[in-house]
Each structure stands twice: as C-alpha cells, then as structure tokens.
LORO-249925 format. One line per field, with one value per residue: z, y, x of N, C-alpha, C in turn; residue number from 1. Coordinates in steps of 0.1 Angstrom, whole numbers, plus 2048, in hexadecimal, padded with zeros to 3 digits. Layout:
N
n_Z = Z, ... .
n_Y = Y, ... .
n_X = X, ... .
ca_Z = Z, ... .
ca_Y = Y, ... .
ca_X = X, ... .
c_Z = Z, ... .
c_Y = Y, ... .
c_X = X, ... .
k = NUM, ... .
//
This chain:
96
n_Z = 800, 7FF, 7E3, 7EB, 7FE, 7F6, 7E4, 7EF, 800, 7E2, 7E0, 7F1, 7FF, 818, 831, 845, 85A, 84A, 82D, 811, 80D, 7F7, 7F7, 7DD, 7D0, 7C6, 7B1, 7B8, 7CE, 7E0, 7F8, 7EE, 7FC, 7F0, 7F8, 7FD, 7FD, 810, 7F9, 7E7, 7D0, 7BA, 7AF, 791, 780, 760, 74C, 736, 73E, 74A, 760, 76E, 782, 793, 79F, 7C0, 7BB, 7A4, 7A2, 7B4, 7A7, 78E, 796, 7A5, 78D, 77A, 78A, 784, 773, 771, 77F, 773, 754, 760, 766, 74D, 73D, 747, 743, 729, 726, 72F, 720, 709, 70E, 70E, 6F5, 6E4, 6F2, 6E5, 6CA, 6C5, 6CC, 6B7, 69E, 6A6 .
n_Y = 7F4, 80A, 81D, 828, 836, 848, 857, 866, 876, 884, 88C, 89A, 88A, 881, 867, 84B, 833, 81F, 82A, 839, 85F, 875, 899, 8A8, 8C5, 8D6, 8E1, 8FA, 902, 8F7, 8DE, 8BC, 896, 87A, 85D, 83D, 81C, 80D, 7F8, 7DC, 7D8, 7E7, 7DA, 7E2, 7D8, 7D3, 7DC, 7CA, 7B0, 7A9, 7AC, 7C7, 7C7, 7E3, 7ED, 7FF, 819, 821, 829, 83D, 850, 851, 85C, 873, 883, 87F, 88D, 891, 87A, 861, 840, 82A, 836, 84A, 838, 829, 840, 846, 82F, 82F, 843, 840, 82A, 839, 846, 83C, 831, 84A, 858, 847, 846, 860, 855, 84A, 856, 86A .
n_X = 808, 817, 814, 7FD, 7FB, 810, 800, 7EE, 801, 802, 7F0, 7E9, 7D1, 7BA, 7B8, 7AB, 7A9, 799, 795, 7A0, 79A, 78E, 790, 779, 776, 753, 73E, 736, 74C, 74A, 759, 757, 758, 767, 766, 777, 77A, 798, 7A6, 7B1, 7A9, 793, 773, 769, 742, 737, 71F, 71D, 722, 73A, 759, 772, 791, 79A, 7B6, 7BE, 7D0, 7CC, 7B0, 7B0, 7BF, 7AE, 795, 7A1, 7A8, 794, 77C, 760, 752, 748, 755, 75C, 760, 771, 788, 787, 794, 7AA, 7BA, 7BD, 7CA, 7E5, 7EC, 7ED, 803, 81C, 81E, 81E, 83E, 84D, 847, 859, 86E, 873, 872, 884 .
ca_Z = 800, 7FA, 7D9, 7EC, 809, 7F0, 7DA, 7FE, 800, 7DB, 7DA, 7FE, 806, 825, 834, 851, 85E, 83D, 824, 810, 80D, 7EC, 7F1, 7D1, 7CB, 7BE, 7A5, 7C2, 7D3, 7ED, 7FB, 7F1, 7FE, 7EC, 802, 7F1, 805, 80F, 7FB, 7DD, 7BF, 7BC, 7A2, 785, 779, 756, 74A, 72F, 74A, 74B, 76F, 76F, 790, 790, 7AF, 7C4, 7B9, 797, 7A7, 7B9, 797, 786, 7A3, 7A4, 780, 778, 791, 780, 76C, 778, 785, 769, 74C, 763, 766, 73B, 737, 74F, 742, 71D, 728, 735, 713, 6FB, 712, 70A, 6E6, 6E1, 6F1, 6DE, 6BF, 6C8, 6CA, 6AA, 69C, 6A5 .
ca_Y = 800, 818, 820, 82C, 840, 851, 85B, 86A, 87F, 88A, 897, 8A2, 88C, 87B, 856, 847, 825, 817, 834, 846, 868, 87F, 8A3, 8B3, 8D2, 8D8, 8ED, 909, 907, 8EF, 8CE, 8AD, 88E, 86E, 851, 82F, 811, 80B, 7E7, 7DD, 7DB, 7E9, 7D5, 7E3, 7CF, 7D8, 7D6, 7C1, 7A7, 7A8, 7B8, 7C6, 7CA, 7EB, 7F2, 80C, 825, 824, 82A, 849, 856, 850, 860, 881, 886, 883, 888, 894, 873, 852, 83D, 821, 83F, 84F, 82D, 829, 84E, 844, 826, 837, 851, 839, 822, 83F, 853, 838, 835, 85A, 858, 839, 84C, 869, 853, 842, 861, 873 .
ca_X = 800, 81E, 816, 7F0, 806, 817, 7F4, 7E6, 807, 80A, 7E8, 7E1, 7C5, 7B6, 7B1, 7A4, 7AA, 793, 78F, 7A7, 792, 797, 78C, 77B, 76D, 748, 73E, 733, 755, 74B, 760, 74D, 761, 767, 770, 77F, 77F, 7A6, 7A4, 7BD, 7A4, 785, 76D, 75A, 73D, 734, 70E, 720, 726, 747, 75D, 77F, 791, 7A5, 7C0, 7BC, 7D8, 7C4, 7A2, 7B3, 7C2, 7A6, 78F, 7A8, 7A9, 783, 76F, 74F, 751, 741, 75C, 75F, 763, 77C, 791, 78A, 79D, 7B8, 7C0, 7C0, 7D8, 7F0, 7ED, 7F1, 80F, 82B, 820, 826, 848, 853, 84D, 85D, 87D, 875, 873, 891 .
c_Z = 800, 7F6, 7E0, 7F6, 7FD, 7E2, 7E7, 7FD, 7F8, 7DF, 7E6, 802, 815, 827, 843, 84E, 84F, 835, 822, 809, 801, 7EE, 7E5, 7D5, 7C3, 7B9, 7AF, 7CB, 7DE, 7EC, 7FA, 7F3, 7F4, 7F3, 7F9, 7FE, 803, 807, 7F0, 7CF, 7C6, 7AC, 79C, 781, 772, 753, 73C, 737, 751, 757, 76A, 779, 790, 79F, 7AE, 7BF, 7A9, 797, 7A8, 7AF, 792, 78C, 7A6, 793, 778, 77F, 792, 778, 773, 776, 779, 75C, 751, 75F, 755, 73D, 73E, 747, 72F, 71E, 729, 725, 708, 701, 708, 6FA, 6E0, 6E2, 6EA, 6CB, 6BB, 6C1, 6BE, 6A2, 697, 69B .
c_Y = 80D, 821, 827, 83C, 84D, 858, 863, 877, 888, 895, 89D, 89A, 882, 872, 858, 83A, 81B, 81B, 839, 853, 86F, 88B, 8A6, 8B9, 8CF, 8E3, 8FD, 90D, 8FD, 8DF, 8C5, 8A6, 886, 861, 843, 828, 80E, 7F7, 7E7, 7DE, 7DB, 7E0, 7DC, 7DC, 7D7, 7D5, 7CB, 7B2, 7A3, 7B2, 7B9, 7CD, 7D6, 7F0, 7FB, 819, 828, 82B, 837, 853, 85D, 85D, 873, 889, 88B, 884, 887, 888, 867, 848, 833, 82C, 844, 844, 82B, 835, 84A, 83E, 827, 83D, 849, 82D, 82C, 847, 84B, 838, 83E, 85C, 853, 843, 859, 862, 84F, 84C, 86E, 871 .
c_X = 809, 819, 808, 7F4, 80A, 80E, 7EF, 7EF, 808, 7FE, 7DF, 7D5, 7C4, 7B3, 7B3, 7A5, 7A2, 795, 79B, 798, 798, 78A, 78A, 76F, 760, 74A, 73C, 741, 755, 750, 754, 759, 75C, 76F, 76D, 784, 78E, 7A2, 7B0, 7B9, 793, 780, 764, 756, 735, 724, 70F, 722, 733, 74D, 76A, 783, 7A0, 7AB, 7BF, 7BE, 7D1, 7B9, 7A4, 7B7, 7B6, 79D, 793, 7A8, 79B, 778, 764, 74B, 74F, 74E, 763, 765, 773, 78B, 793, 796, 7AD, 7C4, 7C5, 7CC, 7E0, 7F8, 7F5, 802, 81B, 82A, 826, 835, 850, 850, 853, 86D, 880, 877, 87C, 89F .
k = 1, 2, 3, 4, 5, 6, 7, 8, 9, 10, 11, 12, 13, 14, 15, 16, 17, 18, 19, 20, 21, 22, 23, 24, 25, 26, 27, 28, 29, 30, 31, 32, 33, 34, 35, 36, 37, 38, 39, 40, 41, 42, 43, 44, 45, 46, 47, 48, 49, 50, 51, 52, 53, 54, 55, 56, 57, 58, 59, 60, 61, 62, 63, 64, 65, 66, 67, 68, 69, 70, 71, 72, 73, 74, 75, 76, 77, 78, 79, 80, 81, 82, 83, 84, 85, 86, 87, 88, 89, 90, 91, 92, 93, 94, 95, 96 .
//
C-alpha cells in the first residue's frame, strides 16, 4: 500500500482507518468528499456482463482526474492516456 501512501501525499488527501477520502470542489465552491474503500481492486461490473477489477492507485487517478464522470468512464480515459503516452514517445524516438 506504498504506492496508496504516496497518492494521499501527492495530492493532499485524507484517510481514516478504512477510507482513503478525496476532497473535490463543486461547481458553487463547496467541498464534497469522495471516500474509497482502502481494499486492492475495486470491481466494475459491466451491463455487458463482463467485471474488470481495477487497483486502488488507479481508482484514485481516475477519481482525481475526472470527477464529474461516472467512475467506469473515468477508469476508460485513464487507461487511454496511459496506452496512447508511450506510443507518442516511442515515435518520437523513431523519428529522430
């Protein structure tokens, strides 16, 4: 649970013995919380029937990045960004 420790510190937020907590902002200015069971994978189950079980430090990503976006969507964009970054680099080098 390092890697969860060191997601609490980067981005300032708050846990309690179960819960890591993520402050965000509403649209008026006011704190809503988001608390996330401390576990190791949380499961999405799809209305296709199919689950996929995404670890915490992903959840929390996901979670800080989009928070206006329903939780499965957020985890899709994440997991986009992360596919397309090295691509990009890798042709950079090819490139040069």
């Amino acid at each position: 649970m390092e890697e969860i420790d060191e997601l609490i510190k980067r981005y300032g937020l708050e846990e309690d013995a179960e819960h890591v907590i993520i402050p965000l902002p509403d649209k008026n200015g006011r704190i809503r919380r988001c608390y996330l069971l401390k576990r190791r994978f949380f499961r999405i189950v799809y209305p296709e029937g199919h689950h996929v079980d995404y670890p915490l430090a992903d959840v929390i990503e996901a979670t800080i990045r989009y928070p206006d976006l329903p939780l499965s969507e957020a985890l899709y964009l994440l997991h986009k960004e992360s596919v397309e970054k090295p691509e990009s680099s890798e042709e950079k080098k090819e490139g040069s």
